[in-house]
Residue frames as a rotation matrix with the C-alpha (Angstrom) as fourth column:
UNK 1
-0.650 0.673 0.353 14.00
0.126 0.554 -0.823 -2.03
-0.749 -0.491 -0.445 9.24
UNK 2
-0.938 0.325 -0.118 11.14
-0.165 -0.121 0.979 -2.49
0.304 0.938 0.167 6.64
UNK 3
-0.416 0.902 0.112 7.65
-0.385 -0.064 -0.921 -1.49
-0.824 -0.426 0.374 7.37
UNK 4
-0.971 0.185 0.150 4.70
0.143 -0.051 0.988 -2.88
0.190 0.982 0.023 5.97
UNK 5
-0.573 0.807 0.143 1.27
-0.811 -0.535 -0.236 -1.25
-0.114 -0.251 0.961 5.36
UNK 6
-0.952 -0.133 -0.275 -0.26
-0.104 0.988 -0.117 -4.31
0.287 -0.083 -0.954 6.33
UNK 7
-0.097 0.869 0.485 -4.34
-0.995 -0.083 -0.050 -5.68
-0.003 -0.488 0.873 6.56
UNK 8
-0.630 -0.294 0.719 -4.76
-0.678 0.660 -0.323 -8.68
-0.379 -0.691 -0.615 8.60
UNK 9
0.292 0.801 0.523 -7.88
-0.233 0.589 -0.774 -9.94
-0.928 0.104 0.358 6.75
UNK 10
0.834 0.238 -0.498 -5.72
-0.549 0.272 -0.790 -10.50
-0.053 0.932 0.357 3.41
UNK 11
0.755 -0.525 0.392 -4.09
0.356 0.831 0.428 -13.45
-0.551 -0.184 0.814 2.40
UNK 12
0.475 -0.802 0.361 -1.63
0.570 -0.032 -0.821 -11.95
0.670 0.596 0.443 -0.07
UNK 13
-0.051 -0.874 0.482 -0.44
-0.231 -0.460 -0.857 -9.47
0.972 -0.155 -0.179 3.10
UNK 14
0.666 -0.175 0.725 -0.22
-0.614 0.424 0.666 -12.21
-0.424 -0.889 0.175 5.73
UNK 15
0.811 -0.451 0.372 0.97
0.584 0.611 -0.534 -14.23
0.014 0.651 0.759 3.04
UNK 16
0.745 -0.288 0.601 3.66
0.252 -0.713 -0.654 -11.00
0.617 0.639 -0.459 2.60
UNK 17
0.214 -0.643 0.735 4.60
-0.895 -0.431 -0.117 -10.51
0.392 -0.633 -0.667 6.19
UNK 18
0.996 -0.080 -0.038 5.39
0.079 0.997 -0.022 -14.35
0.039 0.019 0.999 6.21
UNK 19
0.731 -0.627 0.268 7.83
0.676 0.615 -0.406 -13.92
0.089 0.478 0.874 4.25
UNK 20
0.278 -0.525 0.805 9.23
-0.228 -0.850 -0.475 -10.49
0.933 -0.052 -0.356 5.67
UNK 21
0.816 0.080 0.573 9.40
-0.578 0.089 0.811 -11.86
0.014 -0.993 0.119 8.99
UNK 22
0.945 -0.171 0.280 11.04
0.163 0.985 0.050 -14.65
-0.284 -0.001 0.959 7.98
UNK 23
0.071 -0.796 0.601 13.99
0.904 -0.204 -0.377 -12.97
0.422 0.570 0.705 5.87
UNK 24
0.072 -0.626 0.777 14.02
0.089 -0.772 -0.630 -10.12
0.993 0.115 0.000 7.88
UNK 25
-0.424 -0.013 -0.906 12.87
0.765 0.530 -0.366 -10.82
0.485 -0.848 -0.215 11.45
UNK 26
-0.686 -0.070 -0.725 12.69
0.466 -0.807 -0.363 -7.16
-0.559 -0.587 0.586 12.69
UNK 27
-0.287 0.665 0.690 9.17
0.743 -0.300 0.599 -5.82
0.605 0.684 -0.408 10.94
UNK 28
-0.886 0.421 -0.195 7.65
-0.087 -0.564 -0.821 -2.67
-0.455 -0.711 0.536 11.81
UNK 29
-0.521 0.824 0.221 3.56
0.826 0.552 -0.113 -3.55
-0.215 0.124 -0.969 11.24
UNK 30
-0.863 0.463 -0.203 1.13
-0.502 -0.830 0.242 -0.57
-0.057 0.310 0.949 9.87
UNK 31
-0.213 0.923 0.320 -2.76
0.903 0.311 -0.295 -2.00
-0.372 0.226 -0.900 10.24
UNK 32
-0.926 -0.270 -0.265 -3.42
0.250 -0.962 0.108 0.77
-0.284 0.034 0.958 8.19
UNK 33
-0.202 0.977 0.065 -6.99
0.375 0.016 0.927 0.42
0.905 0.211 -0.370 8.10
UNK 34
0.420 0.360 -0.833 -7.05
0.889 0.022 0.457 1.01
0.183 -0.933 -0.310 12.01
UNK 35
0.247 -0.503 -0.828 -4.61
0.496 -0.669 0.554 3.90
-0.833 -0.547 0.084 12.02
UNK 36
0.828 -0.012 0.561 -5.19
0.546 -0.211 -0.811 5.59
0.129 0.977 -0.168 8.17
UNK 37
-0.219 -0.934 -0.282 -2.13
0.875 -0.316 0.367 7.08
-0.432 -0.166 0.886 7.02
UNK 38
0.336 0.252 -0.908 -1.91
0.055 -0.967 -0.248 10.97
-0.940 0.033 -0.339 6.49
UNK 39
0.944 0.244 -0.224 -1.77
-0.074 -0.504 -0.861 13.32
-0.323 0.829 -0.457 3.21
UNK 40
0.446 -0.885 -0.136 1.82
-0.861 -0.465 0.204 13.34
-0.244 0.026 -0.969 3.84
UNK 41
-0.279 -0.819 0.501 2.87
-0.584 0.559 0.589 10.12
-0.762 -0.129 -0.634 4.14
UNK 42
0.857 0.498 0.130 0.70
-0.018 0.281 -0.960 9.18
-0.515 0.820 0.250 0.90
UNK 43
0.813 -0.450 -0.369 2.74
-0.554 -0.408 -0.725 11.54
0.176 0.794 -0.581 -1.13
UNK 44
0.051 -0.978 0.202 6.01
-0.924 0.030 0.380 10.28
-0.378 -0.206 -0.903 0.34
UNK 45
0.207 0.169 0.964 4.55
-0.133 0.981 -0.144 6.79
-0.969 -0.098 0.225 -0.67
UNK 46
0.963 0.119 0.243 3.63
0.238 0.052 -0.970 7.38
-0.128 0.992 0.022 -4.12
UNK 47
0.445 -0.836 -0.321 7.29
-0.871 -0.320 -0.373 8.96
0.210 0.446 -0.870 -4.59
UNK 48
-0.468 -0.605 0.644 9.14
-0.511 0.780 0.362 5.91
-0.721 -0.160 -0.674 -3.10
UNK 49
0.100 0.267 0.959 6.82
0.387 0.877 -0.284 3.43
-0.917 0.399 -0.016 -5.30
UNK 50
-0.738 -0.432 -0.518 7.27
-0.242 -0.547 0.801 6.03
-0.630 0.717 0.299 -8.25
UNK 51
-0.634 0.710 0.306 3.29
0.696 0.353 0.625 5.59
0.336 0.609 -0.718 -9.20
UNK 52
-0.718 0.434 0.544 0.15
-0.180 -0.871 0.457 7.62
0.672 0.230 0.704 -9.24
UNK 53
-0.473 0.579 0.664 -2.42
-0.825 -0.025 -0.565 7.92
-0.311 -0.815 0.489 -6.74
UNK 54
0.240 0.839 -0.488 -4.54
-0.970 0.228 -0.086 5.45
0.039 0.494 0.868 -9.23
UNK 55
-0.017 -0.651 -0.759 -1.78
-0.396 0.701 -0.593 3.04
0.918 0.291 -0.270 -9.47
UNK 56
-0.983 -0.157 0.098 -2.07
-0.147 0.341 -0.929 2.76
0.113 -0.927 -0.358 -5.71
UNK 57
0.008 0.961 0.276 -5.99
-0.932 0.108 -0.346 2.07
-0.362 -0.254 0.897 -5.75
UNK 58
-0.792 0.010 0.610 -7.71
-0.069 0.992 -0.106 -0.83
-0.607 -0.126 -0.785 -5.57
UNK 59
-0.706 0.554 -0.441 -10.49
-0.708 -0.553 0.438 -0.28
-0.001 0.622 0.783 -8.65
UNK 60
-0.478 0.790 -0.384 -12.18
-0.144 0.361 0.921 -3.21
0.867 0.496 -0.058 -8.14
UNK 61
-0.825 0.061 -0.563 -13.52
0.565 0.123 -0.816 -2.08
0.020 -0.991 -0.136 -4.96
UNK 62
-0.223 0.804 0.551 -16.74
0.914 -0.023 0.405 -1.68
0.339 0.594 -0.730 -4.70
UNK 63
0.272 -0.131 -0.954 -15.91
0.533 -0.804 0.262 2.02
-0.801 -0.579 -0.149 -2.92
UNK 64
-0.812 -0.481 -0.330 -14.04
-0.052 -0.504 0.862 3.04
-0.581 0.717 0.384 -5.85
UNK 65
-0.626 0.659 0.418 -17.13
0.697 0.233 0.678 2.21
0.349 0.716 -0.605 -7.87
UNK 66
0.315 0.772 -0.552 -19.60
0.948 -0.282 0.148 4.00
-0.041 -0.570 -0.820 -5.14
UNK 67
-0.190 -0.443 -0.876 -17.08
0.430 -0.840 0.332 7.35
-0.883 -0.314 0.350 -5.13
UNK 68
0.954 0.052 0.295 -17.27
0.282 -0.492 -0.824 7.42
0.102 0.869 -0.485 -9.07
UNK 69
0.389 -0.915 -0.110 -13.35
0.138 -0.061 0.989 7.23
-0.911 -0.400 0.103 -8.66
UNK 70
-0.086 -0.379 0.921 -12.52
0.927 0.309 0.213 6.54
-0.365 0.872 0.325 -12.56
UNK 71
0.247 0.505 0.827 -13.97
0.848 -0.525 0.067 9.73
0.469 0.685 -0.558 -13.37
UNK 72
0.968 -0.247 0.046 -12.11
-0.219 -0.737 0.639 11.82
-0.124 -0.629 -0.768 -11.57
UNK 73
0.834 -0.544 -0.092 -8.73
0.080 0.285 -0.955 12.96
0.546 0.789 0.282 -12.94
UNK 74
0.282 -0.313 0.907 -7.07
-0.458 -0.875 -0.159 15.07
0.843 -0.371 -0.390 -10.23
UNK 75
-0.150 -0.731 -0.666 -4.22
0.293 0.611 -0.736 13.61
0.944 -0.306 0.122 -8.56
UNK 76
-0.628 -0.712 0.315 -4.73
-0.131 -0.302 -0.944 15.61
0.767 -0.634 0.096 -5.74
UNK 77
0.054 0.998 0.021 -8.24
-0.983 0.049 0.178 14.63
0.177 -0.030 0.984 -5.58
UNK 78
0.635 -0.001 -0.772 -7.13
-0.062 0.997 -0.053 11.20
0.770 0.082 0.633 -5.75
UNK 79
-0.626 -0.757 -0.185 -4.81
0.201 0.073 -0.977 11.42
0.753 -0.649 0.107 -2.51
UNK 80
-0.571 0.454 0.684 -7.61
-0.790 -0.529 -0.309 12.80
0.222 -0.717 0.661 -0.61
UNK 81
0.478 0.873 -0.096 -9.81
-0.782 0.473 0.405 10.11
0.399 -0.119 0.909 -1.41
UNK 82
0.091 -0.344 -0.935 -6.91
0.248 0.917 -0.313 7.30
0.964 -0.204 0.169 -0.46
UNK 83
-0.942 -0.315 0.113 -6.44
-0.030 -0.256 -0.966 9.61
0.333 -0.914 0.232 2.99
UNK 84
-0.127 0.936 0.328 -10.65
-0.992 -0.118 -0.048 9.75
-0.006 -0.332 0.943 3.52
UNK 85
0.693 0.676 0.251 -11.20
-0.687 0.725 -0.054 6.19
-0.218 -0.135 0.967 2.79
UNK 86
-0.038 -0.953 0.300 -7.81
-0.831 0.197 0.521 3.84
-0.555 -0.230 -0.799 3.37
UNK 87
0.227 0.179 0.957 -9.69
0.029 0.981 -0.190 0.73
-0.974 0.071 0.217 2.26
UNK 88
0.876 0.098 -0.473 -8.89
-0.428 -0.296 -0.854 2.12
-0.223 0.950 -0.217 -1.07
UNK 89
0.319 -0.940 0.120 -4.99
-0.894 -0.256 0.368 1.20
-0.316 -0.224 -0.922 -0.59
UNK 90
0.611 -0.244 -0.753 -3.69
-0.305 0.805 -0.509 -1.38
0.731 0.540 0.418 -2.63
UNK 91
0.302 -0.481 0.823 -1.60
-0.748 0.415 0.517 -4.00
-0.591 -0.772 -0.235 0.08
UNK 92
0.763 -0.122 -0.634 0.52
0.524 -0.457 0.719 -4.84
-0.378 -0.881 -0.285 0.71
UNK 93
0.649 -0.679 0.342 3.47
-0.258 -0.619 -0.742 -2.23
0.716 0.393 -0.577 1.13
UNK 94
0.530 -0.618 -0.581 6.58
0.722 -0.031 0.691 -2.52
-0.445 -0.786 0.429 2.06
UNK 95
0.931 -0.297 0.210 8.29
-0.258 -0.946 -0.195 0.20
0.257 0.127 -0.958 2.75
UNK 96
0.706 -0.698 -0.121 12.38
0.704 0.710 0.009 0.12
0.080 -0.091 0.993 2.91
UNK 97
-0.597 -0.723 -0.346 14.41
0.458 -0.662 0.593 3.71
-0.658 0.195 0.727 3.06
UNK 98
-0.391 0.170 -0.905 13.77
-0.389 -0.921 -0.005 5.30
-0.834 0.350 0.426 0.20
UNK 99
-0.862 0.162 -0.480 12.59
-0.302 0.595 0.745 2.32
0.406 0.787 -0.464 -1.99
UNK 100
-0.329 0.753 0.570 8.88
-0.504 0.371 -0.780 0.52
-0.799 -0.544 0.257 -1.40
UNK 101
-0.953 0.166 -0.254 6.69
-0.185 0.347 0.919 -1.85
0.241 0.923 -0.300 -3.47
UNK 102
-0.004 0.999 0.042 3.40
-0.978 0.005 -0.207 -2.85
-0.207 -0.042 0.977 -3.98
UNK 103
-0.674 -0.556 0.487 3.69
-0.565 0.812 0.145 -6.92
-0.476 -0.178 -0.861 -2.93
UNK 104
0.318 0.924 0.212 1.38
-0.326 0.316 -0.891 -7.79
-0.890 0.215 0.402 -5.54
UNK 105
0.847 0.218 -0.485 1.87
0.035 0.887 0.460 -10.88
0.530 -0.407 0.744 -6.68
UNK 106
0.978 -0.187 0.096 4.00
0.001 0.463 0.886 -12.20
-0.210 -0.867 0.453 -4.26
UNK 107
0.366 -0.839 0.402 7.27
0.911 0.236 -0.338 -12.39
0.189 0.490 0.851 -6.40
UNK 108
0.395 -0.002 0.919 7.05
0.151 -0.986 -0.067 -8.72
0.906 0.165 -0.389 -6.40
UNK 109
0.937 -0.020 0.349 8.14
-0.350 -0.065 0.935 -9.19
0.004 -0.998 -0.068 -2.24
UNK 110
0.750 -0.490 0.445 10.06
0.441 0.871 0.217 -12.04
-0.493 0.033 0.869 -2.86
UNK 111
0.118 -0.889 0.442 12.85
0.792 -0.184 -0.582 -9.71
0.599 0.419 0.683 -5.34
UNK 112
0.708 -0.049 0.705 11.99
-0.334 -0.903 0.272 -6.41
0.623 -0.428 -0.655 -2.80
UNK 113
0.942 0.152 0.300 13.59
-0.319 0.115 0.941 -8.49
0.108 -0.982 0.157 -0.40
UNK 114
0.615 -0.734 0.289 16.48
0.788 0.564 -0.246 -10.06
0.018 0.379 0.925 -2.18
UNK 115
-0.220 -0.744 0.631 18.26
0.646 -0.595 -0.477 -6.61
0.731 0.303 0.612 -2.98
């Protein structure tokens, strides 16, 4: 089954679980804005996507601007802030086993799904 960390008010991850529904039918849904995901299951993210806390922000949020995020090097500092303030969370994710992506642009889904 293939979860994705999923927020209803964007089009690229309605636009995402379109096309996961479609090609896979069976989705498990994460509104992870309603139900923030923990310290743990960051880390386990960032390993499956094989990127850095940063790589999983959204920078041109104007949170990330308000936190003074850029300036701040410490990964582990940077996991806290994606577990304190979710909206931070680049979307969407799908998650698959031990593999995930970041469905940004769309193509990026569109080969997750293929293999």
């Amino acid at each position: 089954m293939t979860t994705i960390w999923h927020n209803p008010k964007c089009s690229k991850s309605r636009e995402a679980l379109a096309l996961l529904s479609e090609k896979n039918g069976e989705v498990e849904v994460v509104k992870y804005l309603e139900t923030a995901p923990s310290r743990s299951e960051i880390e386990a993210l960032l390993h499956k996507l094989g990127v850095s806390a940063r790589e999983l922000m959204r920078t041109k949020e104007d949170l990330y601007k308000e936190l003074d995020v850029a300036n701040i090097v410490d990964e582990n500092r940077l996991i806290d802030i994606l577990v304190g303030h979710p909206k931070l969370i680049e979307r969407p994710i799908l998650i698959e086993g031990n593999r995930a992506v970041i469905g940004r642009p769309v193509e990026k889904v569109i080969e997750f799904l293929a293999h």
